[in-house]
Every structure is written in C-alpha cells, then in structure tokens.
KEKE-3310 file (N, C-alpha, C; in steps of 0.2 Angstrom, whole numbers, plus 5000, padded with zeros to 4 digits):
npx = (4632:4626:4627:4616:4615:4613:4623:4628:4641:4642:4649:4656:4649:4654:4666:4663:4667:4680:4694:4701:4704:4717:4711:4702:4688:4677:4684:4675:4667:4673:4664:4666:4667:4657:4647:4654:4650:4636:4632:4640:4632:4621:4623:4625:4613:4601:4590:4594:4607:4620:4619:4617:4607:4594:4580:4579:4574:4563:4547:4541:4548:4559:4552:4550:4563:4571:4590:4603:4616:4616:4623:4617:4611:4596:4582:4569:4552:4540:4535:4532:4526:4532:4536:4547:4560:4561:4550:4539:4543:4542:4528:4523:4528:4522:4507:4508:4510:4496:4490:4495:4490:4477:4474:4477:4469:4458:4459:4459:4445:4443:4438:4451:4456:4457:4468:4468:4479:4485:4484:4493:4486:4486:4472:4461:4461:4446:4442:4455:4455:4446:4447:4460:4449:4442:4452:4460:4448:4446:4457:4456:4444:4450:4458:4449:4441:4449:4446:4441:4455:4466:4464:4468:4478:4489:4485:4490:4507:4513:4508:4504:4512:4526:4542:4554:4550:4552:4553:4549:4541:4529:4511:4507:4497:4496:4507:4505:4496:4500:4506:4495:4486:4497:4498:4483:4486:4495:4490:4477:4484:4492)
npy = (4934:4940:4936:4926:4928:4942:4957:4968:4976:4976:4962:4954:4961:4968:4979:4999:5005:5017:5033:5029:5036:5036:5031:5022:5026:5031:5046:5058:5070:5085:5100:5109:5101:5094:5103:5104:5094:5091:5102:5098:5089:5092:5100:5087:5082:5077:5084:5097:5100:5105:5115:5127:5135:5135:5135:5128:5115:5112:5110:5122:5129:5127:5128:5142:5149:5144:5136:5143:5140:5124:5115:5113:5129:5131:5140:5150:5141:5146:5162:5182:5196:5210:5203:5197:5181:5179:5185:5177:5167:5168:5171:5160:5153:5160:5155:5141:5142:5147:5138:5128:5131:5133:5121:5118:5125:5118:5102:5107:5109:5095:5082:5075:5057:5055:5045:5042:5049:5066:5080:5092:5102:5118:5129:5130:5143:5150:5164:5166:5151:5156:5165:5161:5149:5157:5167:5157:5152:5165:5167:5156:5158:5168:5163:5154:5162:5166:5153:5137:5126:5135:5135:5123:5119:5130:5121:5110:5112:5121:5115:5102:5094:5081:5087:5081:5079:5082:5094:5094:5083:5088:5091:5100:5110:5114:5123:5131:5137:5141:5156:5164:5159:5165:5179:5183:5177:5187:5197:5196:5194:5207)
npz = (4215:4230:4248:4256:4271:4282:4286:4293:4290:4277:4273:4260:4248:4232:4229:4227:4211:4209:4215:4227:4248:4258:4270:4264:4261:4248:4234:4236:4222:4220:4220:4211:4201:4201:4198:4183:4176:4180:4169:4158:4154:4150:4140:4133:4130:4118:4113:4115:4109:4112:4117:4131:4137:4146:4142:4131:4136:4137:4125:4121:4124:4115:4102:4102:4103:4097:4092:4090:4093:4086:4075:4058:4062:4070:4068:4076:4077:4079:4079:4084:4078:4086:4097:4108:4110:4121:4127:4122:4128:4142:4143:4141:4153:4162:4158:4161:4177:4178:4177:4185:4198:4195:4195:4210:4215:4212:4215:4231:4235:4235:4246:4254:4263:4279:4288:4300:4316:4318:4306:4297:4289:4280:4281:4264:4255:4249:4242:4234:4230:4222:4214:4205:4200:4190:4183:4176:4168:4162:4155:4145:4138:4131:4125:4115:4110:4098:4089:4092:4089:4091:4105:4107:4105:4110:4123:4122:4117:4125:4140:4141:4132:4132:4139:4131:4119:4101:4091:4077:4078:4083:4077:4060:4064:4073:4076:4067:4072:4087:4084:4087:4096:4105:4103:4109:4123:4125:4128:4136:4148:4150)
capx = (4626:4627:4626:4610:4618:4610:4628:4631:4647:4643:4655:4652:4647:4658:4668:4663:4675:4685:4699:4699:4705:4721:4708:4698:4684:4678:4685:4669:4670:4672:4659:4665:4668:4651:4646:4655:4649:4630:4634:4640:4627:4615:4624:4625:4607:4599:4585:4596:4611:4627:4619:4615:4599:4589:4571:4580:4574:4554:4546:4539:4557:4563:4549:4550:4569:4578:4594:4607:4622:4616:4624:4616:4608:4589:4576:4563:4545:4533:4537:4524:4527:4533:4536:4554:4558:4560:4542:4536:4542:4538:4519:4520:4529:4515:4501:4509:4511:4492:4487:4496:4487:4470:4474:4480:4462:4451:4460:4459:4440:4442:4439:4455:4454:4461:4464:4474:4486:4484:4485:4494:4485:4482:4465:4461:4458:4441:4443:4460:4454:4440:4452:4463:4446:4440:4457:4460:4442:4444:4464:4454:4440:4453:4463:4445:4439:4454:4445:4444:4460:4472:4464:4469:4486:4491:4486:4497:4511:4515:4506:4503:4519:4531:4550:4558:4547:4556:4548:4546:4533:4520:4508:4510:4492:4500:4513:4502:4489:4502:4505:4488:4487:4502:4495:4479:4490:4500:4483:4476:4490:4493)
capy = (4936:4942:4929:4927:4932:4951:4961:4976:4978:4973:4959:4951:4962:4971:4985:5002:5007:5024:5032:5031:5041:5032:5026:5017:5030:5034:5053:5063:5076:5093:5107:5115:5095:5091:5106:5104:5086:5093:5106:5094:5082:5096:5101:5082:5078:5077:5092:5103:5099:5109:5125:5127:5136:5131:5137:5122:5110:5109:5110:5128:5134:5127:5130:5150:5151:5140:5136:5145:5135:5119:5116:5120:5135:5130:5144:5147:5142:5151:5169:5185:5203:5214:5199:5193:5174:5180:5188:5172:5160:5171:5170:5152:5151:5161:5149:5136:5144:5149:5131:5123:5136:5132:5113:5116:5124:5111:5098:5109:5107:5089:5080:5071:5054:5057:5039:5041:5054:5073:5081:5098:5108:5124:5128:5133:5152:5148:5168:5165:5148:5157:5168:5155:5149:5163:5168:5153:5155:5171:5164:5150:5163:5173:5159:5152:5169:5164:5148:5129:5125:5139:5134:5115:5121:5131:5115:5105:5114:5124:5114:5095:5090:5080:5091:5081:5079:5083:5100:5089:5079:5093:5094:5107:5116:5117:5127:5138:5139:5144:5163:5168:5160:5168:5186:5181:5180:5192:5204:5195:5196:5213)
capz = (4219:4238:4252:4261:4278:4283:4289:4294:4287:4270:4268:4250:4242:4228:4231:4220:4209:4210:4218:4235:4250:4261:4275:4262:4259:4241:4234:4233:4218:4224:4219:4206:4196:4200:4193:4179:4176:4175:4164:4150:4152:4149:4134:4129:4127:4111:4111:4119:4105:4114:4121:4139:4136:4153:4138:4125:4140:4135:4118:4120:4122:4109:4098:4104:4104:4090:4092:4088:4095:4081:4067:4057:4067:4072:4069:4078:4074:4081:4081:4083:4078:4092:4105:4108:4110:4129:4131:4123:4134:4148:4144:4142:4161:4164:4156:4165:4182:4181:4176:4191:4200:4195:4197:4212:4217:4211:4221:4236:4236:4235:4253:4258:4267:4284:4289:4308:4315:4315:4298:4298:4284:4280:4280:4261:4255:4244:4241:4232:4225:4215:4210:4202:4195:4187:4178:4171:4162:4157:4151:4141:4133:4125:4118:4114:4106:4090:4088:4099:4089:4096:4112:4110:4100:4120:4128:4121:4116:4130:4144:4139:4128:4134:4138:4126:4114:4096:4087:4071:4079:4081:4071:4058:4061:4081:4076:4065:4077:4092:4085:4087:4105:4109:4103:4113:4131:4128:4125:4142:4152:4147)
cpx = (4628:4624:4621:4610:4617:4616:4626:4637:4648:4647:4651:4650:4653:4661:4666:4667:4675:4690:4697:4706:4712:4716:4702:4690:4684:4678:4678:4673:4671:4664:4659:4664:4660:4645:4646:4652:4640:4630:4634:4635:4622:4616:4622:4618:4604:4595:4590:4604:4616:4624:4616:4611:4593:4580:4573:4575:4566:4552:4544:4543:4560:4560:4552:4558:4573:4585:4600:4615:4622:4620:4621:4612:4600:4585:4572:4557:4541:4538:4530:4528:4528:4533:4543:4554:4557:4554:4539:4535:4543:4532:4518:4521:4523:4508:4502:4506:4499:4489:4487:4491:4477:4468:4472:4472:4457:4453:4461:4451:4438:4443:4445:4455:4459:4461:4467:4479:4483:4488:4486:4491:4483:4474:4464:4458:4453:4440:4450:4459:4449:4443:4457:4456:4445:4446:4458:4454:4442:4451:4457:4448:4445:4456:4455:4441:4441:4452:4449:4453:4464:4470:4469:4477:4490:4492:4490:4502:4515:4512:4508:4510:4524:4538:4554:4555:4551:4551:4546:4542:4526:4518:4509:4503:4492:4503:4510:4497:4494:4506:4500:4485:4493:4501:4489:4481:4492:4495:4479:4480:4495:4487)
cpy = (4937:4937:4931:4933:4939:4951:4968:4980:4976:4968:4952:4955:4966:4978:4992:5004:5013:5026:5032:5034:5034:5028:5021:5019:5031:5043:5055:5069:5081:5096:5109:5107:5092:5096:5107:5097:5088:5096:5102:5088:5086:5099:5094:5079:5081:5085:5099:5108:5105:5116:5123:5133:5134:5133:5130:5116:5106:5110:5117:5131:5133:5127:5139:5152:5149:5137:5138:5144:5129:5121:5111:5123:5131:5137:5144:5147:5143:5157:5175:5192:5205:5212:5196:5184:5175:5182:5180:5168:5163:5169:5165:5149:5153:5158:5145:5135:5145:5144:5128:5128:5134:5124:5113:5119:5120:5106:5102:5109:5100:5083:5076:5064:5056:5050:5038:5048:5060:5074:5089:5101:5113:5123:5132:5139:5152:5157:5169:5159:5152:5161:5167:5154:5152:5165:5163:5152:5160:5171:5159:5155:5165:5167:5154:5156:5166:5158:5141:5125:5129:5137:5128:5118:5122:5126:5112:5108:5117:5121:5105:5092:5088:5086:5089:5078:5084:5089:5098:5085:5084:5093:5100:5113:5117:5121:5132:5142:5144:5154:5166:5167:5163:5176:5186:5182:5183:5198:5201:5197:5204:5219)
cpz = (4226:4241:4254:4267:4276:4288:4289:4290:4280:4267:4264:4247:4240:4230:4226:4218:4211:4214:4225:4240:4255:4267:4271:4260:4252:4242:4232:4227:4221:4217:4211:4198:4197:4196:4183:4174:4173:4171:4158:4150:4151:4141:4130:4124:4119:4109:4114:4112:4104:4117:4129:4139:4140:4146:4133:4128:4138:4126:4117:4118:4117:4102:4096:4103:4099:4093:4090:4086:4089:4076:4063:4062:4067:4073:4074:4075:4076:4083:4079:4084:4087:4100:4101:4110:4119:4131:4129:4127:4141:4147:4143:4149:4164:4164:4162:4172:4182:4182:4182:4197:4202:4195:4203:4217:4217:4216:4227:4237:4235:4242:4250:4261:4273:4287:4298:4308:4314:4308:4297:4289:4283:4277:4272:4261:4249:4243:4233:4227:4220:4212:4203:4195:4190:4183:4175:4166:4160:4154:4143:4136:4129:4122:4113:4109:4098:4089:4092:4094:4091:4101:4113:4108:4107:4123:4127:4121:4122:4139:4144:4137:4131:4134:4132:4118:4107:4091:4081:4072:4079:4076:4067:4060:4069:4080:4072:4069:4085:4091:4087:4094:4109:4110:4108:4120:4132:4131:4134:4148:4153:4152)
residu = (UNK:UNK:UNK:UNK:UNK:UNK:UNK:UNK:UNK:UNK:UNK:UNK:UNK:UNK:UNK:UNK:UNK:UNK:UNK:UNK:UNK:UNK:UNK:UNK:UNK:UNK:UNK:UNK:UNK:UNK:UNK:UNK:UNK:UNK:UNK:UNK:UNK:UNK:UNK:UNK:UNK:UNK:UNK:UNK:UNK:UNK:UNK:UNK:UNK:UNK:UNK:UNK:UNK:UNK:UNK:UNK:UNK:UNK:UNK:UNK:UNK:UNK:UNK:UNK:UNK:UNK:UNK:UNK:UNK:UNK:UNK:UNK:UNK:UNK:UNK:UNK:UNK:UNK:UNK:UNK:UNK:UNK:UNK:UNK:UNK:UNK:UNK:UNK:UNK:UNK:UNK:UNK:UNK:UNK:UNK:UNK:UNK:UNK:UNK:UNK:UNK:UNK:UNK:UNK:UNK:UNK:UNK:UNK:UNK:UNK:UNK:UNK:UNK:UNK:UNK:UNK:UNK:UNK:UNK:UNK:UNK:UNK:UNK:UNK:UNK:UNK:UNK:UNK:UNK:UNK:UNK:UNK:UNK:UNK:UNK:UNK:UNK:UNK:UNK:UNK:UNK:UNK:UNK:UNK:UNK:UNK:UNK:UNK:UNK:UNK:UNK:UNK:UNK:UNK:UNK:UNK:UNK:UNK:UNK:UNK:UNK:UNK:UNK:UNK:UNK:UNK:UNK:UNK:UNK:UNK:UNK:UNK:UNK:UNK:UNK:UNK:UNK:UNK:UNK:UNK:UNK:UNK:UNK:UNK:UNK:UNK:UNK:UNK:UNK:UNK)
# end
C-alpha cells in the first residue's frame, strides 16, 4: 500500500514497468507502433474476428456486410436486391445521423438550468429544428407504411443494439423484417 504522506515526488510508490530511457524516463512508442498496436487489437476482438472492417464494429455492419476474412467465411444477413452491402450500411449511417439529429432537436427545446456564470450558447434555429422534426416523421411513416414491425425491426437493429451485440441473438423476425425497412429508406432517401 502507498504511505499516507502527500509528495510530490511520488516516493513509495512502485515504479511502472518498461524500458526506460538513460535519464530515467519511460520509452514512449513511436507512431507507427502505436498504430500498429490498435490495429491488432481491432483485429483481436471477437465480432470483428481478424478483418479490420471499421462496418464489422456495430451489428448493422455485420449483419449488412458478413465476414468474409472468418473462417469459415460469414455471410451476410440481411441483403436487398439492387443494394450493395455498402448502400446498406450507408442508409443506416444515414438513419442514425438523422435520429441523433432529431434528438438533438427535442432537447434543444428543453429549458436548461442556468445555475451561475455566463453560459455561452448558441441561440437554437427552431426553423432547422422543425426540419429535423418533420423528417424524422416522415422517415418513421415510410418504415411504418411496411408494417409497426419493420418500424421496431430499424430501431433496434440499426439504432438501439448494442455494437457488440452477437448477430445470433437477433431475433429472427428482426432480420426478416430489416429487408423491407431497408427498401423503405432507401425509397425515402432517394
């Protein structure tokens, strides 16, 4: 345990290990080893399992994309006529981006406490937030048009689910239900 006594100069407590430099300084890695250090801890994790695929990272991605680095190879599950796995998971950044969007409206017409102190904020652009508004309902109609399952199917999958959440836990009438919200977006967004 470290002594009571508050130093400055840390004495007692443990040295950290690694190499160090002739004045006594630990070596920092360089650049390219720190690089190289994320890299394979990106490949190491589980859902990602050896590809460096930044879309493996969330469950939409890896639903939309498969794996093709796995052995054995990983399909993808959810796929839609005349959309690649990269239009999909575009129109799910897109989902996403307009959600935090229309989040980020609603709490912008939520007073604040201001308790002390100036409070540098923009003033909101309640022309822009209704804008927000308003697409994200007329987003939610069209996925709501194919029935309130393909709506919930969207939310979760591509909005709600944990990143590392395992494509085998989905439900299966999620994964049948997310082609038909995904034609839905693409026909909105279009």
């Amino acid at each position: 345990m470290y002594s009571v006594r508050k130093t400055v100069s840390g004495a007692g407590r443990p040295r950290k290990v690694g190499p160090r430099q002739p004045n006594g300084r630990l070596v920092q890695p360089t650049r390219t080893e720190t690089e190289a250090e994320v890299v394979s801890l990106a490949a190491r994790q589980p859902h990602r399992q050896g590809s460096r695929d930044q879309r493996l990272a969330t469950l939409i991605g890896r639903l939309v994309a498969g794996n093709p680095v796995a052995s054995p190879p990983i399909e993808p599950a959810v796929t839609v006529a005349k959309l690649t796995a990269d239009d999909l998971y575009q129109i799910s950044e897109k989902l996403v981006r307009d959600y935090r969007r229309y989040q980020a409206a609603l709490a912008s017409r939520r007073p604040l406490a201001v308790t002390g102190g100036a409070v540098q904020r923009p003033d909101p652009d309640p022309v822009s937030e209704q804008k927000a508004i308003d697409h994200w309902a007329f987003l939610m109609r069209c996925l709501r048009c194919h029935g309130e399952r393909v709506e919930k199917a969207a939310m979760f999958a591509i909005i709600d689910a944990p990143p590392d959440m395992p494509a085998e836990a989905l439900a299966p009438w999620i994964k049948l239900s997310l082609p038909l919200a995904f034609q839905a977006l693409n026909e909105a967004y279009s």
